[in-house]
C-alpha positions in Angstrom: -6.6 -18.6 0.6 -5.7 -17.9 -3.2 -2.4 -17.8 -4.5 -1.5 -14.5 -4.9 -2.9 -13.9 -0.8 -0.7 -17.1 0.3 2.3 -16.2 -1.4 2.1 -12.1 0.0 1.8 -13.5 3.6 4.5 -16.0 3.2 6.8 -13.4 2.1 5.9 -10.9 4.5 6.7 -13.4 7.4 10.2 -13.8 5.4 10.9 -10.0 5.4 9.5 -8.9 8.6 12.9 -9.8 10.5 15.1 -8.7 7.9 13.4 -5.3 7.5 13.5 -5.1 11.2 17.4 -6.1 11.6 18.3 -2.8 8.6 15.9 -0.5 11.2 12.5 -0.8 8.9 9.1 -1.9 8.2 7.0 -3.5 6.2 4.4 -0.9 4.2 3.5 -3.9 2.0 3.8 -7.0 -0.2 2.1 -7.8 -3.2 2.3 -10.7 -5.8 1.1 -9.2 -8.8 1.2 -9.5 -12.6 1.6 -7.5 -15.3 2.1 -8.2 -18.9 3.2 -11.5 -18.7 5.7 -10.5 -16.0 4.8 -11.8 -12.3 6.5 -9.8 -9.7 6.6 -10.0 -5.8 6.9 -6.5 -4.5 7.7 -5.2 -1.3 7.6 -1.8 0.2 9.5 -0.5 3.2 9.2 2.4 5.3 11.1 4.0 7.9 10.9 7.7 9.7 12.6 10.2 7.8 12.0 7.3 4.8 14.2 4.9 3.0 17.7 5.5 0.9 18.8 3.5 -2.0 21.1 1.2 0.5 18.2 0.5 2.7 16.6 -0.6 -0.5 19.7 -2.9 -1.3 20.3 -4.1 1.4 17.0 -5.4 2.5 16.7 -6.5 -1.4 19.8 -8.6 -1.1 18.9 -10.5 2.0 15.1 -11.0 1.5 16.5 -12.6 -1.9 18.6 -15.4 0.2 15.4 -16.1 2.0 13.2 -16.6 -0.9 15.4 -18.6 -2.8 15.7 -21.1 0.7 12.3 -21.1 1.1 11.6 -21.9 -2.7 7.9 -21.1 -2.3 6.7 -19.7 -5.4 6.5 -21.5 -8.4 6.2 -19.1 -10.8 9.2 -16.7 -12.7 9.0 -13.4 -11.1 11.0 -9.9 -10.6 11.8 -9.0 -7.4 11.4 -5.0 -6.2 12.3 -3.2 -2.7 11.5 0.0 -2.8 9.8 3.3 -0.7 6.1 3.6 -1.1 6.9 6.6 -1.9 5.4 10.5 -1.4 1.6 9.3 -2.7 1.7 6.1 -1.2 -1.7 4.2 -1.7 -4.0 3.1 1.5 -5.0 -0.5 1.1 -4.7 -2.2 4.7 -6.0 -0.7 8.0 -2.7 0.2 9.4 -2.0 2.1 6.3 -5.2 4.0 7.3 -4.7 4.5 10.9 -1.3 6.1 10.1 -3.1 8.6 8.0 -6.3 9.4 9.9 -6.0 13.3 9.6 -4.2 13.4 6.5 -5.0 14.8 2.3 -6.0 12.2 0.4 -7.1 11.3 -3.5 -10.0 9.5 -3.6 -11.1 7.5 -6.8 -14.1 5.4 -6.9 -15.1 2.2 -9.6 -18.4 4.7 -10.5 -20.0 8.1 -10.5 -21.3 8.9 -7.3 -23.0 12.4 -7.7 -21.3 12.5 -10.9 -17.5 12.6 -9.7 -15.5 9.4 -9.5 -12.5 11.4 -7.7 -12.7 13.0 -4.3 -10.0 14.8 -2.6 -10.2 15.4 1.4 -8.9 14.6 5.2 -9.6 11.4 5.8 -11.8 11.3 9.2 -12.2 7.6 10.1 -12.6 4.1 8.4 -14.0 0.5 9.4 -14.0 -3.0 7.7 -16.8 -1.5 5.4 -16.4 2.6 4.9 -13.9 5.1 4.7 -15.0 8.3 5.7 -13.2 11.8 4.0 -14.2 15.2 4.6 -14.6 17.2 1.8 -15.5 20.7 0.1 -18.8 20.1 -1.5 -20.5 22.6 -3.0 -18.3 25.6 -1.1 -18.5 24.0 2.4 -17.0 21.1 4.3 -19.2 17.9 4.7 -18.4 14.3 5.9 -18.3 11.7 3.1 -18.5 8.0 3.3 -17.7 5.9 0.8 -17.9 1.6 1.1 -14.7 0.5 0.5 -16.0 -1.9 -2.2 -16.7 1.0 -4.1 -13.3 2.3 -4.4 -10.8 2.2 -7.0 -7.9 3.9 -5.3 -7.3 5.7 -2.0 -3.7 7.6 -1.4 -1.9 10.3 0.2 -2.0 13.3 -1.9 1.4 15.0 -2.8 1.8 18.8 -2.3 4.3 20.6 -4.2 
């Protein structure tokens, strides 16, 4: 397991009871870095979603428990926060939540010379995610292999 995977999971088994205990869940964790910042991110959800205190508060304890567990070696920054309105799909749960729901679609190439698809997403497995889409003035099943995409999300209407 690399790093970046052990160091997600670790922290996820750190938050799930706190998130739990201040009546949320986990969306997701992730250990990334940008510039020459590292920062351990983690998003929580609830129905009706999460305030600014929820945010705090689960901020403040998951802190305690990181510093205890002393796990990652590295300086980093430390967010809680809502995946907000167009929150991306990256794990299955994330995609079973959202089976019937808009979403933006944006693939690594050109595939029939678009690299952005927008549609209800109909199904998924460990290797496909399946929209339908209007293609050419009717609706039509598309499947894309998950390797192939750059960035799957909810889309926002205003």
């Amino acid at each position: 397991m690399a790093k970046k995977d052990d160091y997600e999971a670790r922290a996820e088994e750190l938050l799930a009871p706190i998130v739990e205990a201040n009546g949320c869940g986990i969306y997701d964790v992730e250990y990334v870095k940008e510039g020459r910042d590292w920062y351990l991110r983690a998003y929580i959800d609830k129905e009706g979603g999460v305030s600014i205190d929820d945010c705090e508060a689960v901020s403040r304890a998951f802190s305690d428990k990181l510093d205890e567990a002393d796990f990652i070696a590295d300086a980093y920054i430390l967010e809680v926060s809502s995946p907000g309105l167009g929150r991306a799909l990256k794990k299955d749960r994330h995609f079973e939540k959202s089976i019937g729901e808009e979403v933006e679609l944006k693939t690594f190439k050109p595939i029939d010379g678009k690299k952005e698809f927008t549609g209800i997403l109909k199904s998924y497995d460990k290797d496909t995610v399946t929209i339908e889409a209007d293609v050419g003035g009717g609706l039509r099943d598309m499947a894309f292999t998950r390797s192939d995409i750059a960035v799957i999300r909810l889309t926002i209407d205003f």
